[in-house]
C-alpha positions as CSV (number, residue, x, y, z in Angstrom):
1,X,-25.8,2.7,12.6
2,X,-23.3,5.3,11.7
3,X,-21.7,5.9,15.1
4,X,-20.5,1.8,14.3
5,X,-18.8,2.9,10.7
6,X,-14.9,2.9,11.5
7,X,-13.0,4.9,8.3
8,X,-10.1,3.7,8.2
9,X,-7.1,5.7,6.0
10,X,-3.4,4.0,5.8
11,X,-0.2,5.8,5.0
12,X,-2.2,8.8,3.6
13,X,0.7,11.5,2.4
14,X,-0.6,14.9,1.9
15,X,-2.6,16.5,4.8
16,X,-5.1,18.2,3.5
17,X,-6.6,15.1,2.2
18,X,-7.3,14.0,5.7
19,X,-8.9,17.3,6.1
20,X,-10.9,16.9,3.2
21,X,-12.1,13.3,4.4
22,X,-13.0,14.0,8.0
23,X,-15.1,16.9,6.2
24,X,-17.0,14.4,4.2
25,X,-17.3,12.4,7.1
26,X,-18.8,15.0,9.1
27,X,-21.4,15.9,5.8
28,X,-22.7,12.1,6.8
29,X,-23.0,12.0,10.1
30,X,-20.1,9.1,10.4
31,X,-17.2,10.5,13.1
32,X,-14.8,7.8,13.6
33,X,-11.8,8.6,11.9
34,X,-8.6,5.9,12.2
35,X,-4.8,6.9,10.8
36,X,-2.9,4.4,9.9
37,X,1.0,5.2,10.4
38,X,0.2,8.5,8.1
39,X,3.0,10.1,6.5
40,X,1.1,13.0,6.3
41,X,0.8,15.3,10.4
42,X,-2.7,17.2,11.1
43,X,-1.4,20.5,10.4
44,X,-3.2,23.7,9.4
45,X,-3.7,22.3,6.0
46,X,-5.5,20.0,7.1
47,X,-7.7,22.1,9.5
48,X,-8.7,24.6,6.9
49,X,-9.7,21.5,4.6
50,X,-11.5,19.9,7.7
51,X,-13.4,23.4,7.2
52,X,-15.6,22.7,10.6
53,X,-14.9,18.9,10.7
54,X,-12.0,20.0,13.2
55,X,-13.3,17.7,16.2
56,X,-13.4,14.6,13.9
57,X,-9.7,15.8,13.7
58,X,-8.9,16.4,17.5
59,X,-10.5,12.5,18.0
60,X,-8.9,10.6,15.4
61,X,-6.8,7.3,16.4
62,X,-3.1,7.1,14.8
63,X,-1.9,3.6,14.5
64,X,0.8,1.7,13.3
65,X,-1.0,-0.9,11.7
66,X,-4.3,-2.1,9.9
67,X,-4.2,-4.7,12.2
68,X,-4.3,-2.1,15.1
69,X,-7.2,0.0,13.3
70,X,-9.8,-2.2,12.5
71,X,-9.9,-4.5,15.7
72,X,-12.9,-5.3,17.3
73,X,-14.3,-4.9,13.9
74,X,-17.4,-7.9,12.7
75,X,-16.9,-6.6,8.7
76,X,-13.8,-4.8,7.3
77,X,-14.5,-3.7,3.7
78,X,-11.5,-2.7,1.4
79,X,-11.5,-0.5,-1.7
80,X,-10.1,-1.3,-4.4
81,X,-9.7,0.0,-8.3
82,X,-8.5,-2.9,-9.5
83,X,-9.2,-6.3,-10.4
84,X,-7.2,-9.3,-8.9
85,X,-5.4,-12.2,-9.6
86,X,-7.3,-13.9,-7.0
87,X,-10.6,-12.8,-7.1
88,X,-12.4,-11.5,-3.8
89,X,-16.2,-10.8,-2.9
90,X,-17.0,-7.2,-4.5
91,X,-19.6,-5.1,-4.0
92,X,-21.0,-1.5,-5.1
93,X,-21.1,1.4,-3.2
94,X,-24.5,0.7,-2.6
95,X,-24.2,-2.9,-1.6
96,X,-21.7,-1.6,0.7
97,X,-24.3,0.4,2.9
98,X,-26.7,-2.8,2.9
99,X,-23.5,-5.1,4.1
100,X,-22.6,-2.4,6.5
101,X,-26.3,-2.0,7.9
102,X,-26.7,-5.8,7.8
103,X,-23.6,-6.1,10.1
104,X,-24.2,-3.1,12.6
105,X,-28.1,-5.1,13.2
106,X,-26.1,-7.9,14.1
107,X,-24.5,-5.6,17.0
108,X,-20.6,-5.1,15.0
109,X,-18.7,-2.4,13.9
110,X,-17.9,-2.1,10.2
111,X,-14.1,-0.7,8.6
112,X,-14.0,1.1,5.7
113,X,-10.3,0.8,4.4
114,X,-9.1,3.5,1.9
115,X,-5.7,3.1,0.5
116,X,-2.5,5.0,-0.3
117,X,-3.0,8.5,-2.9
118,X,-0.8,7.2,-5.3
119,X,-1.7,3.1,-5.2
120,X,-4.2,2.1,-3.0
121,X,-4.1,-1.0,-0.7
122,X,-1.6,-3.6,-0.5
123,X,-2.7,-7.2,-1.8
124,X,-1.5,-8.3,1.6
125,X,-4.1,-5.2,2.8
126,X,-6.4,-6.5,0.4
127,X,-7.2,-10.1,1.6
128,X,-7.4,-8.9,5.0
129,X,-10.7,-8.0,4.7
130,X,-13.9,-9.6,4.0
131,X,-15.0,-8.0,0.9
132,X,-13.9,-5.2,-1.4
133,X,-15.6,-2.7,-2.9
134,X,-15.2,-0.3,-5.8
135,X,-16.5,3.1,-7.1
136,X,-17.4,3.0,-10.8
137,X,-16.0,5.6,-12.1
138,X,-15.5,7.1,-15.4
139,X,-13.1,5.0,-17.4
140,X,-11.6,7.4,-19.6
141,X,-10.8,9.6,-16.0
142,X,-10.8,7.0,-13.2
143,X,-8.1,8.8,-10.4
144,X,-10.8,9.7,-7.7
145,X,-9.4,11.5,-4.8
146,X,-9.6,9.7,-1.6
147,X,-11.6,12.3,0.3
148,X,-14.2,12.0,-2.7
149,X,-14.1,8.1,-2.2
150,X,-14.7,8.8,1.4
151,X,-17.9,11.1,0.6
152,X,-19.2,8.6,-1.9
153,X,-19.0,5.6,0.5
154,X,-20.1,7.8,3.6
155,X,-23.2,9.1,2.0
156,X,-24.2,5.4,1.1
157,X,-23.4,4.6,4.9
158,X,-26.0,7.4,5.3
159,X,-28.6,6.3,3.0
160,X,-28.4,3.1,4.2
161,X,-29.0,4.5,7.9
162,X,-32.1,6.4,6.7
163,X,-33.9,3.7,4.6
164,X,-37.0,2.9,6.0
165,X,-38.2,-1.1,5.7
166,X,-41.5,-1.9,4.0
167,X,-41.6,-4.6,6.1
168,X,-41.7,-5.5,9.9
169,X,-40.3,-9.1,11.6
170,X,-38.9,-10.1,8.4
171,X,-36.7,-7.1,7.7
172,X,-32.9,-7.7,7.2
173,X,-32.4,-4.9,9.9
174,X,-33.7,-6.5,12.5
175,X,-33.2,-10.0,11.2
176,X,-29.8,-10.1,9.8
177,X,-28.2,-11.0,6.4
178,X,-29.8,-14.8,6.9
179,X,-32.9,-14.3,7.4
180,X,-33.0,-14.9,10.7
181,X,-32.2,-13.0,14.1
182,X,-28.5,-14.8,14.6
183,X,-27.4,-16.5,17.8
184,X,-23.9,-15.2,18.1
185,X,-21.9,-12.1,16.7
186,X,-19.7,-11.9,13.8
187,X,-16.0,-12.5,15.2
188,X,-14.4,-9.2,15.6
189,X,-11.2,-9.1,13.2
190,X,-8.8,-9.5,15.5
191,X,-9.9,-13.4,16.6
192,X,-10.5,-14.2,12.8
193,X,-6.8,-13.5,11.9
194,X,-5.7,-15.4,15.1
195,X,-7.4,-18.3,13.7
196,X,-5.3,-17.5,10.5
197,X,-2.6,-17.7,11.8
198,X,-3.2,-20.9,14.2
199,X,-5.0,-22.6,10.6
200,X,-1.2,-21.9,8.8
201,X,0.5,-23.3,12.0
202,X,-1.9,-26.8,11.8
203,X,-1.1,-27.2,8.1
204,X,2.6,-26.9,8.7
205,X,2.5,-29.5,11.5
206,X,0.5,-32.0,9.1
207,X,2.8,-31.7,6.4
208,X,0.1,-29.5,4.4
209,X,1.9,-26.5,3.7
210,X,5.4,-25.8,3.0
211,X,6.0,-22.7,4.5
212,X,9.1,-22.0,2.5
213,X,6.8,-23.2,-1.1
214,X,3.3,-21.4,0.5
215,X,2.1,-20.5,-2.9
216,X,-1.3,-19.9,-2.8
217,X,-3.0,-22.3,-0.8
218,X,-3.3,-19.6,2.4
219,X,-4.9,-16.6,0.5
220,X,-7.5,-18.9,-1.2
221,X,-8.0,-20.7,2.1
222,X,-8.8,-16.9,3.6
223,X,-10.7,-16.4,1.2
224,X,-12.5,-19.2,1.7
225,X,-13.8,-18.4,5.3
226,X,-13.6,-14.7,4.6
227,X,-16.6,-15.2,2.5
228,X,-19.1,-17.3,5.3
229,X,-18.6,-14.1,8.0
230,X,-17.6,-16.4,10.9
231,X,-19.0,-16.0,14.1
232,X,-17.3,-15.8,17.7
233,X,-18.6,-19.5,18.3
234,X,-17.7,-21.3,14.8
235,X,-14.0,-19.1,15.4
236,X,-14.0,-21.2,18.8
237,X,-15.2,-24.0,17.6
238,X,-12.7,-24.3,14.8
239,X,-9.7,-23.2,16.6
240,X,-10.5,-26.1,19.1
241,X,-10.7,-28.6,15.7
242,X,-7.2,-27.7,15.1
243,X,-5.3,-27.2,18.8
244,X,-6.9,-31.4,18.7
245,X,-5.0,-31.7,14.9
246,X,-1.8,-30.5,16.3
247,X,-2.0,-32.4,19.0
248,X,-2.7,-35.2,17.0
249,X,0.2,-35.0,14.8
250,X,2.8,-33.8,18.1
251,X,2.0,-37.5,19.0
252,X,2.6,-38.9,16.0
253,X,5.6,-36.9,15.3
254,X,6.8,-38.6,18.7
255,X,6.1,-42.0,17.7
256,X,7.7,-41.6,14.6
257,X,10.9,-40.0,16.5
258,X,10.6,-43.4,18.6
259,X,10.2,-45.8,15.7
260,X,13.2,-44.2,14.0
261,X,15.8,-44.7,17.0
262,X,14.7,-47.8,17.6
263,X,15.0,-48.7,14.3
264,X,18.7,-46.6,14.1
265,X,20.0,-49.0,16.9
266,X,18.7,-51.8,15.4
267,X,20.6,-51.0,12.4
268,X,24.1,-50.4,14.3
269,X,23.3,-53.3,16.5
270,X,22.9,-55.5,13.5
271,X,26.6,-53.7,12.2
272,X,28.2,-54.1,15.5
273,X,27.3,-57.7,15.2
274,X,28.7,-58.0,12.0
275,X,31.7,-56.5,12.2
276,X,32.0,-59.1,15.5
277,X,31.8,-61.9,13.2
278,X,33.8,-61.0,10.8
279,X,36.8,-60.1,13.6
280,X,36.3,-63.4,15.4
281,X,36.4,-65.2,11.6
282,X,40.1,-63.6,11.5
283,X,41.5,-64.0,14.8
């Protein structure tokens, strides 16, 4: 299970924090370690913090984007501190390590997504992944250091790993989160945000959304199929439900662009012909 767990750190700023995380990485047994466009360079800092965690260092990934690190990914789980407006699927730490183990028995790779040292994760960040989860901390003293955040959620990925099932053939690790051994694998991240991005294109073609007025109709709508864990086939099968839509409405679009001329030269036709009567009634 753990060689599937992707951690996953974006714009982190001071080095030795990278160190620090790829240490508590190593403590767990988890060694994929993804940068994301890091302000912070691997320097000595960071080495001396890595204190033996140097290789998880040497094999890291830089990126530019989120979109970049977690691809291929089935589940991408965020951390957050915060509520919001819009509220998301959260979990525990601990529910975190069942979602993750659920996912890897189901053959995908699980993101863990820490955010910034001084605010986190974008909203934008946020709803880009399936579920968040959040660290209960102390409330009078609730700063946690994001290479402590990386231990706590790393050492549930662990314990998670090591539980042994009381039971045999019905066992969610062998079984899956539904209770039964699935036909097709969760849709790596990449195809679910195509699918995003073709649902917003649909809608605008319909006349559903108003991309210059959006409000909030796309997040909730994420949302919305973030929460049922799509597979590669209900991806496909949805993305051919709305390449029919737009095809749909180009034809209708057409006939309405017909209708209209026609109806435009009725109109001057009709004009023309009045204007001809009214020159002939003054010659």
């Amino acid at each position: 299970m753990l060689d599937q767990i992707r951690i996953v750190l974006v714009n982190t700023t001071h080095s030795g924090n990278v160190g620090a995380a790829a240490r508590a990485m190593k403590n767990m047994g988890v060694t994929q370690l993804v940068l994301v466009d890091p302000i912070a360079e691997i320097d000595g800092d960071a080495i001396v913090r890595a204190s033996g965690a140097s290789e998880i260092l040497d094999s890291c990934i830089i990126v530019s984007s989120l979109e970049e690190a977690v691809a291929g990914c089935g589940l991408v789980i965020g951390t957050s501190a915060r509520g919001r407006h819009i509220p998301w699927p959260l979990c525990s730490p601990r529910e975190c390590g069942a979602k993750a183990k659920q996912a890897v028995a189901n053959n995908n790779s699980v993101a863990l997504v820490f955010g910034r040292e001084s605010r986190g994760l974008t909203n934008d960040e946020l709803h880009r992944c399936n579920a968040h989860v959040h660290i209960p901390t102390n409330p009078d003293f609730s700063s946690l250091n994001i290479a402590a955040a990386v231990q706590v959620l790393c050492y549930e990925m662990r314990m998670a790993a090591l539980e042994e099932d009381s039971t045999n053939e019905t066992s969610t690790n062998k079984v899956g989160q539904w209770g039964v051994e699935w036909d097709y694998e969760m849709a790596p991240h990449g195809d679910v945000e195509r699918f995003f991005d073709h649902l917003k294109d649909s809608l605008v073609d319909i006349g559903f959304l108003d991309p210059n007025t959006p409000k909030q109709l796309m997040t909730r709508l994420r949302r919305m199929f973030q929460r049922t864990a799509l597979d590669k086939m209900e991806v496909g099968m949805m993305r051919g439900i709305l390449a029919a839509v737009q095809r749909k409405a180009k034809v209708a679009n057409e006939v309405e662009g017909i209708r209209s001329s026609a109806g435009n030269s009725t109109e001057r036709d009709a004009s023309d012909k009045n204007d001809q009567n009214e020159d002939n009634k003054k010659g």
